[in-house]
Backbone as a printed PyTorch tensor [residue, N CA C, xyz], in Angstrom:
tensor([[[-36.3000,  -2.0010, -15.6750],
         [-35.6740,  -2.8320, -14.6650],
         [-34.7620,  -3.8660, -15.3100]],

        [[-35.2660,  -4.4710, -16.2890],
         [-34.4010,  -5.3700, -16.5080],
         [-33.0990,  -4.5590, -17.5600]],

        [[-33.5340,  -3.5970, -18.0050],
         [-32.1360,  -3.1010, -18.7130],
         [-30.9610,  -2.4920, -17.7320]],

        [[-31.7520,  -2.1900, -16.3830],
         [-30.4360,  -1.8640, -15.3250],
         [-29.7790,  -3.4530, -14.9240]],

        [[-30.3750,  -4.9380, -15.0260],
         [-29.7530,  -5.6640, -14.3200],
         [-29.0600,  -6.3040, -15.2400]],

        [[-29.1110,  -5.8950, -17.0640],
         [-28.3450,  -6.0210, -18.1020],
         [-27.0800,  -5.7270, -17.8230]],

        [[-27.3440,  -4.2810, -17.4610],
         [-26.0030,  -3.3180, -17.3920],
         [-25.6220,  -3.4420, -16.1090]],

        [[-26.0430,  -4.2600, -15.2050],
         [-25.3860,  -4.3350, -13.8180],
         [-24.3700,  -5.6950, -14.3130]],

        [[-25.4030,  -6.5080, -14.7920],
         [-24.4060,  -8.3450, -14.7390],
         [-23.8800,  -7.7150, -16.0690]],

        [[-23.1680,  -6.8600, -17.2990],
         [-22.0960,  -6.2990, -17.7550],
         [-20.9750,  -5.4120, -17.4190]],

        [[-21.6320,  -4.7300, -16.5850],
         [-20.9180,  -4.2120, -15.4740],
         [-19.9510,  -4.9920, -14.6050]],

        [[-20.3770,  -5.9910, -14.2030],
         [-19.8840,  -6.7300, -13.2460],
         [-18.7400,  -7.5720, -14.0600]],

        [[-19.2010,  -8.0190, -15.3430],
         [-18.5220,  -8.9660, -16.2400],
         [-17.1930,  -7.9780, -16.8030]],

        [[-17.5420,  -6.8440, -16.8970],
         [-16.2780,  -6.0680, -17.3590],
         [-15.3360,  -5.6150, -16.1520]],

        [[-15.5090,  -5.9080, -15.3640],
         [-14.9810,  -5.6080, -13.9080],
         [-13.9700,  -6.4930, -13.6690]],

        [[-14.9270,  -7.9290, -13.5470],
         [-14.4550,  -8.7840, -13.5440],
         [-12.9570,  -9.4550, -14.5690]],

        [[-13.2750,  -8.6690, -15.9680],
         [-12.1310,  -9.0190, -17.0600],
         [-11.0090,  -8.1430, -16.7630]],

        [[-11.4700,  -6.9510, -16.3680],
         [-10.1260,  -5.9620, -16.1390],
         [ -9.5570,  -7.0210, -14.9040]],

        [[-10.1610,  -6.6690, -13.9510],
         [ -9.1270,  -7.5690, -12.4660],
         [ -8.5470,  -8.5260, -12.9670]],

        [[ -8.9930,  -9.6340, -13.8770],
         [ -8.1370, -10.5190, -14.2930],
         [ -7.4590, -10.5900, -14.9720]],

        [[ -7.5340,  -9.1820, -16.1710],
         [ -6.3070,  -9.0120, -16.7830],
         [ -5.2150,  -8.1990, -16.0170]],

        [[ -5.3680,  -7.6170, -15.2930],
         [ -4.6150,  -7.0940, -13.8190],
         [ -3.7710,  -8.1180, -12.9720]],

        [[ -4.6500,  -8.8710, -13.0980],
         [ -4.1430, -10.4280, -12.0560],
         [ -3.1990, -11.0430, -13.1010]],

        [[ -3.4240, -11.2030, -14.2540],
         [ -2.5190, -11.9400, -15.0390],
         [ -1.8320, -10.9360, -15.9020]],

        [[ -1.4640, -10.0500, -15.3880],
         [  0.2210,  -9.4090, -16.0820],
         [  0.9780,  -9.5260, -15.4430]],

        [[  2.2270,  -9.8560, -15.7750],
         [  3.2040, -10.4380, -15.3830],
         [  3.7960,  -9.2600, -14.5520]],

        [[  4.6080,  -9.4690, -14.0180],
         [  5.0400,  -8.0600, -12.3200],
         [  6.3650,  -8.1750, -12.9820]],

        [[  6.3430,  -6.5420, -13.2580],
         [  7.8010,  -5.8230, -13.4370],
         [  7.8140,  -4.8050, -13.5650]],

        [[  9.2480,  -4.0300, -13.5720],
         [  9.8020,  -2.7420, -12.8240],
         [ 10.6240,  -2.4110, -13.5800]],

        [[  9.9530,  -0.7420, -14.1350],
         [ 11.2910,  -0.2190, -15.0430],
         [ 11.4900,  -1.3900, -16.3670]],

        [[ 10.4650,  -1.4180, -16.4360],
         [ 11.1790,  -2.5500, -17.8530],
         [ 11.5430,  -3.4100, -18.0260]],

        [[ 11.7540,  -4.3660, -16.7800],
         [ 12.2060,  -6.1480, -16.6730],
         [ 11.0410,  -6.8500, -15.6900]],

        [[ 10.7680,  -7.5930, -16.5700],
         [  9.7540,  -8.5800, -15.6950],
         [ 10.1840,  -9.7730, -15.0080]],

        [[  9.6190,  -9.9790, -14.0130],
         [ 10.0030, -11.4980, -13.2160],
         [ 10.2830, -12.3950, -13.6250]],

        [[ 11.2820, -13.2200, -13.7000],
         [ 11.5240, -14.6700, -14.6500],
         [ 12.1470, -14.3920, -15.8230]],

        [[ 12.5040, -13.3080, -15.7350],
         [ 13.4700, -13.0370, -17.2680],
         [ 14.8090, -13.8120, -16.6850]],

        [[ 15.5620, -14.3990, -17.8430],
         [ 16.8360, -15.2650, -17.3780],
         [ 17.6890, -14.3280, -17.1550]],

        [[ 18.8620, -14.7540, -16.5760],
         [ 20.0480, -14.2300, -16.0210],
         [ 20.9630, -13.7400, -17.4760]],

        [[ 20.8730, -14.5620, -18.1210],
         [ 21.8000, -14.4210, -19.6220],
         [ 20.8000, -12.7580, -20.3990]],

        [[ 19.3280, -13.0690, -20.1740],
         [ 18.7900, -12.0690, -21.2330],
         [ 18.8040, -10.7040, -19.7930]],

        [[ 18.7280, -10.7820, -18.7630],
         [ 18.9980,  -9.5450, -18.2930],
         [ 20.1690,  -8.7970, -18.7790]],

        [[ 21.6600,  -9.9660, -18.6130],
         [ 22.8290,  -9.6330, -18.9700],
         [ 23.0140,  -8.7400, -20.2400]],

        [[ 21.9170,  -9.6790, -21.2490],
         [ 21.6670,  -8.9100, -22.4670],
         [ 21.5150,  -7.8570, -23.0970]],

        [[ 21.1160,  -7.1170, -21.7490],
         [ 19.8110,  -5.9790, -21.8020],
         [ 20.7500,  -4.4460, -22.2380]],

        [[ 20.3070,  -4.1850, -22.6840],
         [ 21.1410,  -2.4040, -23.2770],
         [ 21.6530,  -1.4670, -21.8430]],

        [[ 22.3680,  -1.3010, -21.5890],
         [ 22.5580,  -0.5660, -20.1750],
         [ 21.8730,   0.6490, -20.5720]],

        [[ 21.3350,   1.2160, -19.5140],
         [ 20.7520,   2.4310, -19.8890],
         [ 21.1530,   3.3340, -20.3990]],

        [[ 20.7880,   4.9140, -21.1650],
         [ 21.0070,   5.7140, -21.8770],
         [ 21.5190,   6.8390, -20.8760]],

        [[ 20.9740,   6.6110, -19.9630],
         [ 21.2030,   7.7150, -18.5640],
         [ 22.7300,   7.9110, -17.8500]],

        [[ 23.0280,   6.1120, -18.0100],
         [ 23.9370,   5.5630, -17.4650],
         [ 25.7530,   5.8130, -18.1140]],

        [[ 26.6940,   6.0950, -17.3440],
         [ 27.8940,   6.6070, -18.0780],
         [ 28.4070,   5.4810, -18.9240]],

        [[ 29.3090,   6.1030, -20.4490],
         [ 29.5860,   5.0490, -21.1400],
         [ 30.8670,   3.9700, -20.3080]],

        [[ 31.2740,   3.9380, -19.3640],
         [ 31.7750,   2.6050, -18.6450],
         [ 30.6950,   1.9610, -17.5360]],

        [[ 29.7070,   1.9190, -17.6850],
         [ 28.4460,   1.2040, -17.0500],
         [ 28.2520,   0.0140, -17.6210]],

        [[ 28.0360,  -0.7470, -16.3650],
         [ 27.7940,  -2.3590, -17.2500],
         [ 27.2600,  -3.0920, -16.5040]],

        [[ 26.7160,  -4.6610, -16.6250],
         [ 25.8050,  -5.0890, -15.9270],
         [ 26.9810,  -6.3310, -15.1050]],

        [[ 26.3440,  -6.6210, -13.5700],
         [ 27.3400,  -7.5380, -13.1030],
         [ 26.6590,  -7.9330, -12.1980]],

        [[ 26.9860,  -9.2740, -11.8010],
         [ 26.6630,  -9.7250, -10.5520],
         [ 27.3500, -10.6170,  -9.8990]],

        [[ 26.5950, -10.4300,  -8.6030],
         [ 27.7290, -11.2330,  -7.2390],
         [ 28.4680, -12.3280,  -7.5800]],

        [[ 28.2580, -13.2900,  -8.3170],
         [ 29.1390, -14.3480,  -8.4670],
         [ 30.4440, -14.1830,  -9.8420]],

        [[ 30.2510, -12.9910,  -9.8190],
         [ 31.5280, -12.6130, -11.0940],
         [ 32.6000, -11.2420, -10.1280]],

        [[ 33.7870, -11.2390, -10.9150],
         [ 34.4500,  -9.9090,  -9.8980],
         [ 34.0690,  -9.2850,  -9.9340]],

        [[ 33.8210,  -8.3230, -10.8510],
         [ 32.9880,  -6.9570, -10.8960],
         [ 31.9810,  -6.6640, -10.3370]],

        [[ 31.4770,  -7.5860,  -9.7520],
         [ 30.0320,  -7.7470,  -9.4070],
         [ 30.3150,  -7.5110,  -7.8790]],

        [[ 31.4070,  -8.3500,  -7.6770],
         [ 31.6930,  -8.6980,  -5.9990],
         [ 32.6160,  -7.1550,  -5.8170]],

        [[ 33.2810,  -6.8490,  -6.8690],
         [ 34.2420,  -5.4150,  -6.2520],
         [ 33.1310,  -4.5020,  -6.0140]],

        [[ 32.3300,  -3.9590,  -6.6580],
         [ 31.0580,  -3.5960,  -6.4570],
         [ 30.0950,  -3.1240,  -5.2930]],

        [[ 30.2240,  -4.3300,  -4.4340],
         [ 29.9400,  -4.6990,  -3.2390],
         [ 28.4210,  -5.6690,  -3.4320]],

        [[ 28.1200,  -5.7820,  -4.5930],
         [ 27.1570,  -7.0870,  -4.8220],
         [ 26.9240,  -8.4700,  -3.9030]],

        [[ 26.5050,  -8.2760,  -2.9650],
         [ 26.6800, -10.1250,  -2.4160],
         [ 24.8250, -10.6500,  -2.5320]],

        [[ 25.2940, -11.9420,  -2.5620],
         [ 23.7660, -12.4680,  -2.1560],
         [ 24.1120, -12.9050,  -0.9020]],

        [[ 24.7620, -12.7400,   0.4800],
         [ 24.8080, -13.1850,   1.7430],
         [ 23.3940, -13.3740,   2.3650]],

        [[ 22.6270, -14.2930,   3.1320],
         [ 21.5180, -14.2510,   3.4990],
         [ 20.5310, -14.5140,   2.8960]],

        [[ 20.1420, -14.7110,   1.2640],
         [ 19.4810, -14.8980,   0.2100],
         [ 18.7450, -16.0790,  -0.4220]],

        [[ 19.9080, -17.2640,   0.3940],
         [ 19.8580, -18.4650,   0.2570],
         [ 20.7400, -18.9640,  -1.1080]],

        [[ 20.6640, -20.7600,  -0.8510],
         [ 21.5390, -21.3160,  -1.7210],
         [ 21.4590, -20.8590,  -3.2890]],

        [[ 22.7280, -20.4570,  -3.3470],
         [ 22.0370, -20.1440,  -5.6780],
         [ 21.7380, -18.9290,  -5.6840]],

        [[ 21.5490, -18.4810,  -4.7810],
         [ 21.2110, -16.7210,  -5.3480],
         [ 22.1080, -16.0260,  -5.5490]],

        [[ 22.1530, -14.8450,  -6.7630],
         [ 22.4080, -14.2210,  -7.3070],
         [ 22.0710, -12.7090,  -7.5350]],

        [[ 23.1730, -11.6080,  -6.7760],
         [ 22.5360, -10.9270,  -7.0560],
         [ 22.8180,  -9.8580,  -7.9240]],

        [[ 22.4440,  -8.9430,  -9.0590],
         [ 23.1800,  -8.2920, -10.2720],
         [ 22.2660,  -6.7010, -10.3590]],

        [[ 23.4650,  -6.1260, -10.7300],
         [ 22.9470,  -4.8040, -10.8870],
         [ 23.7250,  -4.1430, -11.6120]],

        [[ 23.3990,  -2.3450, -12.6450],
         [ 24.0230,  -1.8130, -13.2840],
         [ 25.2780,  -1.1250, -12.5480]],

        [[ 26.9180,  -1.2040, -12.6690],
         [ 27.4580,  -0.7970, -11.7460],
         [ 28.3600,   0.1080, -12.9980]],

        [[ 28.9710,   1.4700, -12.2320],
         [ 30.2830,   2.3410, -13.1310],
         [ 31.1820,   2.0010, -12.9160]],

        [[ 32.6400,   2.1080, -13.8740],
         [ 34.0020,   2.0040, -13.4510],
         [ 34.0980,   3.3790, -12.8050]],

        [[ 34.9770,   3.6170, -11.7560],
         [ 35.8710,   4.8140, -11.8560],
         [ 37.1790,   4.4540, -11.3490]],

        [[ 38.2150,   4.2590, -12.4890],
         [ 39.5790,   3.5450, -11.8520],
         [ 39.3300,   2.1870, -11.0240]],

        [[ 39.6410,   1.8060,  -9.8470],
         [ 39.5060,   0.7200,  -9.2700],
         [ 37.9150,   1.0820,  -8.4430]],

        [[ 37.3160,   1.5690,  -8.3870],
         [ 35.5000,   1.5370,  -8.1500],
         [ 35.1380,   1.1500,  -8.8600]],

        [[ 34.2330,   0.6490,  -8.5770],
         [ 32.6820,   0.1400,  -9.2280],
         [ 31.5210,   0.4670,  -8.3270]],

        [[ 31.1640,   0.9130,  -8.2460],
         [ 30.0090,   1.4550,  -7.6400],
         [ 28.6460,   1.1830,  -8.5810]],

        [[ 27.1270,   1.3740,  -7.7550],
         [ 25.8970,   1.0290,  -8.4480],
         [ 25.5280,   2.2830,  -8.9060]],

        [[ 24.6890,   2.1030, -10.4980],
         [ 24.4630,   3.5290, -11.0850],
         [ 22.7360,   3.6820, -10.6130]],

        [[ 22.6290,   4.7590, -10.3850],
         [ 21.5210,   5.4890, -10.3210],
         [ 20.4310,   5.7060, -11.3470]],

        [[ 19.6640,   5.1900, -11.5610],
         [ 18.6850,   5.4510, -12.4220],
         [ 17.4310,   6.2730, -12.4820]],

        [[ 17.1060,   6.7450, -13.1570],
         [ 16.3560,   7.5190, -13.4430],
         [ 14.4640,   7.0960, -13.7320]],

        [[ 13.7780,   7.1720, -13.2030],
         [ 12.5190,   6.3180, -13.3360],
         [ 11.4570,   7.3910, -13.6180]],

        [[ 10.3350,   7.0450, -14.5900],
         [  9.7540,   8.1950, -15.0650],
         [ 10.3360,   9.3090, -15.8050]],

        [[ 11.5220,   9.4240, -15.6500],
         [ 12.4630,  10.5450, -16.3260],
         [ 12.1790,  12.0810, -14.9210]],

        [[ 11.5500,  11.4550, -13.9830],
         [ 11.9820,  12.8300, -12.6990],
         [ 12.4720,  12.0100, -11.2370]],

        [[ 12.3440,  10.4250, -11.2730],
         [ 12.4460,  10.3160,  -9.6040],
         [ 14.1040,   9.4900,  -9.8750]],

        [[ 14.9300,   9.8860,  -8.7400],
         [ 16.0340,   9.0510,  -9.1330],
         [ 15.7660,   7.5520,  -8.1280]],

        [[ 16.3130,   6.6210,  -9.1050],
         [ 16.0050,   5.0840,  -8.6490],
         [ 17.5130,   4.9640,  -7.5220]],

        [[ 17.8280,   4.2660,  -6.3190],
         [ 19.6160,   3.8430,  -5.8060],
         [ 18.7260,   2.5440,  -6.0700]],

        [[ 19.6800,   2.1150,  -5.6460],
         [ 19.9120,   0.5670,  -4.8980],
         [ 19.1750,  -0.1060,  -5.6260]],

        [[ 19.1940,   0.2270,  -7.0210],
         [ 18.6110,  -1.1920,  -8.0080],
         [ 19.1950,  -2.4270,  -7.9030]],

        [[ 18.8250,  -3.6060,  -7.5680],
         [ 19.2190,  -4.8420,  -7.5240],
         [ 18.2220,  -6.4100,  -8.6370]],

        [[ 18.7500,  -6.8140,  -8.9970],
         [ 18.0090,  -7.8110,  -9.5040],
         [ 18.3370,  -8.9350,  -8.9860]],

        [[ 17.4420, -10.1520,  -8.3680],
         [ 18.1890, -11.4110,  -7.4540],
         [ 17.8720, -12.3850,  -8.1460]],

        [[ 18.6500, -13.4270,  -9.2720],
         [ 18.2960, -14.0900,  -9.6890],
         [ 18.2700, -15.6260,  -8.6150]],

        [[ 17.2650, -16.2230,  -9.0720],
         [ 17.5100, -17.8750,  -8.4570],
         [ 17.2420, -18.7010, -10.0090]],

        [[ 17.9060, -19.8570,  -9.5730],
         [ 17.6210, -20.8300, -10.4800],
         [ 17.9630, -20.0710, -11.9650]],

        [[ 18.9080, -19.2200, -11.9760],
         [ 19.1400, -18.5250, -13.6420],
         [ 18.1310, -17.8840, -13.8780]],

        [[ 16.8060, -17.4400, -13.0010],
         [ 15.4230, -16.5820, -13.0630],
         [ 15.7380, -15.1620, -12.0750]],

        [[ 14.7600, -14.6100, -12.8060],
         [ 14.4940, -13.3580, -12.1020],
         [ 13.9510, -13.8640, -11.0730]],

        [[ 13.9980, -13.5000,  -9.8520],
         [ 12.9390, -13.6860,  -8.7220],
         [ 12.3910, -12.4770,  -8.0140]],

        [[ 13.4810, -11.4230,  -7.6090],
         [ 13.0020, -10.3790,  -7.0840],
         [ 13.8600,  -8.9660,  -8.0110]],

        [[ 13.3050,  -8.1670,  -7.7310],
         [ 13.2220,  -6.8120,  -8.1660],
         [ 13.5620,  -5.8390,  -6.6810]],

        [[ 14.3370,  -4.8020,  -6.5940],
         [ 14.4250,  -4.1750,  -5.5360],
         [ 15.2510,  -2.6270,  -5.4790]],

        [[ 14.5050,  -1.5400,  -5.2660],
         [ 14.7850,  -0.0080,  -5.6920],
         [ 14.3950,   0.6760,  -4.4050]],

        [[ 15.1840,   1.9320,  -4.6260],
         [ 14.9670,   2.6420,  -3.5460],
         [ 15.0880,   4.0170,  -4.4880]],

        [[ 13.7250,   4.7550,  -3.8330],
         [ 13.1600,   5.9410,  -4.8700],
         [ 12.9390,   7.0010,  -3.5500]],

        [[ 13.1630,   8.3360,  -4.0290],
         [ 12.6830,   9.3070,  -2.7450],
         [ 11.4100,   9.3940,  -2.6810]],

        [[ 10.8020,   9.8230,  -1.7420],
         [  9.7720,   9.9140,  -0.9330],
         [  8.2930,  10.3310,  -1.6360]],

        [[  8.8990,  11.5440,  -2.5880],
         [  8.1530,  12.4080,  -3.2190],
         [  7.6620,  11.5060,  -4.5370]],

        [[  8.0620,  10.4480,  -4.8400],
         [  7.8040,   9.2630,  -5.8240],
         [  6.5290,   8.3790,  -5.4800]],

        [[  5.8840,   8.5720,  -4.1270],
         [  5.0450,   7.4830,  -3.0440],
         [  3.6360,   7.6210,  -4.5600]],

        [[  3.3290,   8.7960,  -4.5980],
         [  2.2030,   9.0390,  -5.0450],
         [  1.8370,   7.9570,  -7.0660]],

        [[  3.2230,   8.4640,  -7.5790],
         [  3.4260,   8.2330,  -8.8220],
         [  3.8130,   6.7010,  -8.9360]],

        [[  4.2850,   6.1930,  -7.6210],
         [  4.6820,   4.6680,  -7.9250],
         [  3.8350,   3.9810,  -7.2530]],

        [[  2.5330,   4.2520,  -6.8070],
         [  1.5170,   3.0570,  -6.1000],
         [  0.0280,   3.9370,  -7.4620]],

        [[  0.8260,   5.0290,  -8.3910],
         [ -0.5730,   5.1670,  -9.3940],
         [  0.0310,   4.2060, -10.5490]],

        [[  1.0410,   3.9040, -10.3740],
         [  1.8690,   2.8220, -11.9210],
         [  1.7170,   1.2430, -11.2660]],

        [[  1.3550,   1.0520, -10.2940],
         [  1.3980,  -0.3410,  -9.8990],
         [ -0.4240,  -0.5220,  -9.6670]],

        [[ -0.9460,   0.6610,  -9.4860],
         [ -2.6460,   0.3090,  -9.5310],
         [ -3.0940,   0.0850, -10.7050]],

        [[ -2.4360,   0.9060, -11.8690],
         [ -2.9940,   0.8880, -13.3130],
         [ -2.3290,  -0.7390, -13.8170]],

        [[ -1.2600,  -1.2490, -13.3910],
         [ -1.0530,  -2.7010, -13.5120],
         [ -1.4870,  -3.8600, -12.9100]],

        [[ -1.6420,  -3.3550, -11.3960],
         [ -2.0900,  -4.3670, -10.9760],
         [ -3.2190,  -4.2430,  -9.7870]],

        [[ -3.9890,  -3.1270, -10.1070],
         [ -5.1910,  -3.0300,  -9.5260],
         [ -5.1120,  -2.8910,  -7.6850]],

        [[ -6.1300,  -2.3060,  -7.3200],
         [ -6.1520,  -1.6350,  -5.8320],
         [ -4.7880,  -3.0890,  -4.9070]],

        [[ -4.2370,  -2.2220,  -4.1140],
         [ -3.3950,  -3.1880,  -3.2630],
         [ -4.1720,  -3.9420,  -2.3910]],

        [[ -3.8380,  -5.2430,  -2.0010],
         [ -4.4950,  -6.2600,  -1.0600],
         [ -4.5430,  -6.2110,   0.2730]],

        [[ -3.2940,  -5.0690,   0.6640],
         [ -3.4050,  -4.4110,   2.3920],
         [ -2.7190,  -3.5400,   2.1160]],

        [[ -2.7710,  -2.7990,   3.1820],
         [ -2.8800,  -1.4300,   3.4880],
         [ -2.1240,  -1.2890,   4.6770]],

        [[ -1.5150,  -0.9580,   4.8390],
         [ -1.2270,  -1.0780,   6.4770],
         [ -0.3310,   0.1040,   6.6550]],

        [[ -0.6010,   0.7150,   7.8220],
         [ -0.6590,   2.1140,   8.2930],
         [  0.3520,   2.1280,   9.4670]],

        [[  1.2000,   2.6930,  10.1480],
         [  1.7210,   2.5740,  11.1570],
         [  2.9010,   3.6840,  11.5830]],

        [[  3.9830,   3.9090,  12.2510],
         [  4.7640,   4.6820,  13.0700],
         [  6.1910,   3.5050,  13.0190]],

        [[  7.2680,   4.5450,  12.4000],
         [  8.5310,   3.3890,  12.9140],
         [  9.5910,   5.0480,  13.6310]],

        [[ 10.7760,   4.5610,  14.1750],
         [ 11.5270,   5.5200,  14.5140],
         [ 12.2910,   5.6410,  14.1700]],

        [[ 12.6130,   6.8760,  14.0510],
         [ 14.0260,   7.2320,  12.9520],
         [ 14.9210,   7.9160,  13.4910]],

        [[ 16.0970,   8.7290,  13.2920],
         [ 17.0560,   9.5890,  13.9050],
         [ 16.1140,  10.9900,  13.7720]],

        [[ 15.3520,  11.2080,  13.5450],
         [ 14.5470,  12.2270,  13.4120],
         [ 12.8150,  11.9690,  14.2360]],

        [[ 12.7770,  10.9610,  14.8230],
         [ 11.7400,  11.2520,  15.4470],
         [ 10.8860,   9.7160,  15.3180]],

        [[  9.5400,   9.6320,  15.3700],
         [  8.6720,   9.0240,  15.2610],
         [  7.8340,   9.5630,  13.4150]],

        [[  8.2110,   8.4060,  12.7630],
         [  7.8030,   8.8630,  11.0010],
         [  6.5640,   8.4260,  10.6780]],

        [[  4.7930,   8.6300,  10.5470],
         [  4.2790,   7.2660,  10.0680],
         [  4.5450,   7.1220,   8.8130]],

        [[  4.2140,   5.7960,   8.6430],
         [  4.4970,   4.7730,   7.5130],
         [  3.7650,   3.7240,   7.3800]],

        [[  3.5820,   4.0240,   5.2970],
         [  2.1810,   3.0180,   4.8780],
         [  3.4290,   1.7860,   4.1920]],

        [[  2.5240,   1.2030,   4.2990],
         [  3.4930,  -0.2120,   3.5270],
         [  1.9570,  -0.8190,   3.1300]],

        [[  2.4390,  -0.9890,   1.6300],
         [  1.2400,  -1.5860,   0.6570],
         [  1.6780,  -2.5490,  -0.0690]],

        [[  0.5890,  -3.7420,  -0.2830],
         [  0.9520,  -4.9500,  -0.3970],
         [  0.1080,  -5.1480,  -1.7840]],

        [[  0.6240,  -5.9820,  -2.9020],
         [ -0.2540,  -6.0600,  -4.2220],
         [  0.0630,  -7.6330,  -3.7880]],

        [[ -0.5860,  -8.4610,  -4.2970],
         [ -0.3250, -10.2850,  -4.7930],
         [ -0.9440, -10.4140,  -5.7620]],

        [[ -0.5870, -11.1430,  -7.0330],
         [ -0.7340, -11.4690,  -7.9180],
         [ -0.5180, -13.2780,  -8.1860]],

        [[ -1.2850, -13.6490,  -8.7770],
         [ -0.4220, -15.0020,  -9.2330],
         [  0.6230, -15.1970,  -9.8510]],

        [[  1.0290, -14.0360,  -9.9330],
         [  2.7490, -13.9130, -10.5100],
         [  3.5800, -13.8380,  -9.6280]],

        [[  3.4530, -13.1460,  -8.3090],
         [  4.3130, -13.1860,  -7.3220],
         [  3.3200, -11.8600,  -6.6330]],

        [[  4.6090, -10.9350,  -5.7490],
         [  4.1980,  -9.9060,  -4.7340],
         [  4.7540,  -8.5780,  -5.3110]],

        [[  4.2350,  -7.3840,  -4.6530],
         [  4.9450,  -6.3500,  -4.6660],
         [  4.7290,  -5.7540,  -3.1360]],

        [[  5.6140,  -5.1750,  -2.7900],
         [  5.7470,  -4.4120,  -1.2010],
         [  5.7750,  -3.3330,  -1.4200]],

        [[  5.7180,  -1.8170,  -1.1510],
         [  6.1160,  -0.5880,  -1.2840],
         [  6.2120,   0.2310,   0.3230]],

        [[  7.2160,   0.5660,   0.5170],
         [  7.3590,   0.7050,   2.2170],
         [  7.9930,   2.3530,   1.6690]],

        [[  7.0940,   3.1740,   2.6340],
         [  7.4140,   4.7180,   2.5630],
         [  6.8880,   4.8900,   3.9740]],

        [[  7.9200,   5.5850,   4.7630],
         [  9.2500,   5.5460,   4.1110],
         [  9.9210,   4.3770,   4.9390]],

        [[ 11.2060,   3.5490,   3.8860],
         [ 12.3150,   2.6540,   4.5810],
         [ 13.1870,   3.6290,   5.2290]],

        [[ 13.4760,   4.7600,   4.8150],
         [ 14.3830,   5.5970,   5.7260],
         [ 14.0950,   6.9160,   5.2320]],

        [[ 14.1080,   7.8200,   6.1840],
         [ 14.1140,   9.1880,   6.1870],
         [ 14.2680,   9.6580,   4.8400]],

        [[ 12.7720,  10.2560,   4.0790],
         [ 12.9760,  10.5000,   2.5390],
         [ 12.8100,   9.8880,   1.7000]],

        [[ 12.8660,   8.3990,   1.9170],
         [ 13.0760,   7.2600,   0.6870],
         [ 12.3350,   6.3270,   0.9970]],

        [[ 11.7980,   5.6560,  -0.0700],
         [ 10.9430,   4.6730,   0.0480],
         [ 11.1400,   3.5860,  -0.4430]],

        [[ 10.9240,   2.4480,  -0.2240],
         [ 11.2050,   1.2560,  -0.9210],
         [ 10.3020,   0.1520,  -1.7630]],

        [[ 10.8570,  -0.3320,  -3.0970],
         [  9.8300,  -0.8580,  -3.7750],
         [ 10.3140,  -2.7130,  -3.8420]],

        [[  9.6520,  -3.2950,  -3.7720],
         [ 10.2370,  -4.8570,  -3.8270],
         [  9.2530,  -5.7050,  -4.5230]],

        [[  9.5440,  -6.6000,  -5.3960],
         [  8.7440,  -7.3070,  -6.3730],
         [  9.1420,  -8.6130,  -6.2090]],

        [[  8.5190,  -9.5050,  -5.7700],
         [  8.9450, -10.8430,  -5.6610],
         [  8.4330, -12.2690,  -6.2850]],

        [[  8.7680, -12.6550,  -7.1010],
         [  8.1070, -13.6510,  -7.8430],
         [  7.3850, -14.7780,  -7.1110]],

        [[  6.7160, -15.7350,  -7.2170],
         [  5.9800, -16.8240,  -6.6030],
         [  7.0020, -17.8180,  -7.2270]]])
């Protein structure tokens, strides 16, 4: 008896250390974590995936704004930056590659205050499974769950939207945001 309530209150104590090392890793996506500065994102190697006129830009620079980059709605100071291509007078956002099989659109990074604050991707559908098993192994079972029906040009879709919180900030994962695709959002505290 007492060697099961050994291994129960160790049990419990190792439980307890994982969740909190879960709770205290810092929340990030693809390789950039929350609160990284605006200068060291800028920094960052454009991807390998990405064509050699790919480069990093954001809304408050031209390239950023030809682009179609805005922070409209975001509030005062925000910033928002992402990997974009030349083609002649385009700039368009590049597509990334996540895991090396799901393609990433609509990567955005929103800085405030010269900080990372949010994180924001849009991955197809078939990704739901592989991107809530990479955010459990980081940051442990989600905090809600929530189950429901939205409408689409195709009908009535259900749809889970799962919620992580951390003392680092949030993560959202909404499958699907639109027909096929799902959406991932990381938001700092």
């Amino acid at each position: 008896m007492r060697i099961w309530v050994v291994s129960a209150v160790g049990m419990a104590a190792a439980w307890a250390m994982a969740g909190a090392a879960q709770a205290a890793a810092p929340l990030a996506f693809n390789g950039v974590e929350l609160g990284t500065s605006k200068a060291a994102w800028l920094a960052l190697k454009t991807p390998a995936s990405a064509s050699a006129h790919a480069r990093r830009a954001c809304s408050d620079e031209a390239a950023g704004a030809a682009a179609g980059l805005t922070a409209q709605g975001l509030g005062k100071g925000a910033v928002v930056c992402a990997v974009v291509d030349t083609y002649g007078r385009l700039r368009l956002p590049v597509t990334f590659t996540w895991e090396r099989r799901y393609p990433m659109d609509h990567v955005s990074y929103v800085f405030t205050a010269g900080r990372l604050s949010q994180i924001r991707a849009v991955l197809p559908a078939d990704a739901f499974d592989a991107v809530v098993a990479d955010f459990k192994r980081s940051y442990g079972a989600p905090s809600k769950d929530i189950r429901d029906q939205v409408k689409s040009e195709i009908g009535k879709l259900p749809r889970a939207t799962l919620r992580w919180a951390t003392p680092a900030g949030s993560i959202e994962l909404v499958d699907p945001s639109t027909p096929g695709k799902l959406s991932v959002r990381l938001t700092a505290r």
